[in-house]
C-alpha positions as CSV (number, residue, x, y, z in Angstrom):
1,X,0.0,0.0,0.0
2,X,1.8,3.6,-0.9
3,X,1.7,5.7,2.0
4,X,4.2,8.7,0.7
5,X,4.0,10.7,-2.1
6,X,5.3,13.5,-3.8
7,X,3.4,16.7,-5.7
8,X,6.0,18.5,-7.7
9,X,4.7,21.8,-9.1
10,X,6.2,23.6,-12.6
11,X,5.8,27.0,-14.0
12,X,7.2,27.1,-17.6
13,X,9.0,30.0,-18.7
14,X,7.1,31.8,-21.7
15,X,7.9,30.0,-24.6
16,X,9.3,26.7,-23.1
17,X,5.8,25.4,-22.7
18,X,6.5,22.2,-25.1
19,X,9.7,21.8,-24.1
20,X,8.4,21.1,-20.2
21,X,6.2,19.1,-21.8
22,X,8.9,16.7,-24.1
23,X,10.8,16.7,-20.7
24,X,7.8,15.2,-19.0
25,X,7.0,12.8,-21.4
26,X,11.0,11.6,-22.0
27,X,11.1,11.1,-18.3
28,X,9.2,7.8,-18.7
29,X,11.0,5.3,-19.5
30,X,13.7,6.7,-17.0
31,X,11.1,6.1,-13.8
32,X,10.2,3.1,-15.2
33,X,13.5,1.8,-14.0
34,X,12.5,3.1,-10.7
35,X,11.6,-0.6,-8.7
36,X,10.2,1.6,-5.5
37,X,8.6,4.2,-7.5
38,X,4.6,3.0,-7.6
39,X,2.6,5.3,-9.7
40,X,4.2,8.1,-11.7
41,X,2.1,11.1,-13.2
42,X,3.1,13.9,-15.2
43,X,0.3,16.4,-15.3
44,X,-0.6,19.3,-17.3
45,X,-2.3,22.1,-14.8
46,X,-3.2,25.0,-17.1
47,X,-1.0,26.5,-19.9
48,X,2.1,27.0,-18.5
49,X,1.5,24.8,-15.1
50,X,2.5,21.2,-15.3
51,X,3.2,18.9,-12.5
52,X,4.4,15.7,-11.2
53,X,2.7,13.5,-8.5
54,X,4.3,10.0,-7.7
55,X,3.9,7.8,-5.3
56,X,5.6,5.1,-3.0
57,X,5.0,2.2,-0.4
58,X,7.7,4.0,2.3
59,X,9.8,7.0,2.8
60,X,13.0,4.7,1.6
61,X,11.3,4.8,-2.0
62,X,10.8,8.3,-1.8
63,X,14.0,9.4,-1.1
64,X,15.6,6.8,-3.5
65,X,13.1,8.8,-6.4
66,X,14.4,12.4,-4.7
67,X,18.0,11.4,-5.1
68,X,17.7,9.3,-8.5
69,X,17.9,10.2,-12.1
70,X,14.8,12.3,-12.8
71,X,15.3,14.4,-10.4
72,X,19.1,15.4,-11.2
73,X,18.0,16.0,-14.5
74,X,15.0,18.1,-13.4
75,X,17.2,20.4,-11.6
76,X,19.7,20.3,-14.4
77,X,17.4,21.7,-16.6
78,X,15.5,23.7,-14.1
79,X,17.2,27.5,-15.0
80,X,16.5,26.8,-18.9
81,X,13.0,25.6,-18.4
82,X,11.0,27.1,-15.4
83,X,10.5,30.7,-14.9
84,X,11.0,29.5,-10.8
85,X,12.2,26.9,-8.9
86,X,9.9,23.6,-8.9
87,X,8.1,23.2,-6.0
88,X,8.7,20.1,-4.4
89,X,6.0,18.5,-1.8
90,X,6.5,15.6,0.6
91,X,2.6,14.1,1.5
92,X,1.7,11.9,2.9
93,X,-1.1,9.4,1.2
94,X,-4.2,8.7,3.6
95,X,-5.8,6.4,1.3
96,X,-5.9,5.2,-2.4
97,X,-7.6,2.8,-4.8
């Protein structure tokens, strides 16, 4: 059962709105590889507002997903991208289907 999650907010500079959007999208195959990641979800919020929300069974899966691929590459790109810095939010899940 996941009981930790993470809701990861982005705000698209003007202009870079399909590039956050290729980003998203080519992170797939790259959480795929993620054993302790359960459900992955890259969202689309409005025009320039996409997110991320993912979950996991325990806080060891979480922070192996905080400290693993995506989200080195998420910062990487994060000054070329985002017109600020993604918000990052720790929940936890009270109850799922």
């Amino acid at each position: 059962m996941v009981q930790k999650a993470l809701l990861v907010t982005l705000e698209a500079k003007p202009g870079k709105e399909q590039q956050v959007k290729e980003f998203l999208k080519d992170a797939l195959p790259i959480v795929q590889n993620e054993p302790d990641t359960v459900t992955w979800f890259a969202i689309r919020l409005g025009d320039s507002t996409f997110g991320i929300f993912d979950t996991f069974e325990d806080e060891d899966g979480r922070q192996a997903h905080l400290n693993g691929d995506v989200a080195a590459a998420l910062m990487e790109k994060a000054d070329e991208l985002f017109s600020e810095e993604p918000s990052i939010t720790q929940v936890d899940v009270l109850a799922s289907k």
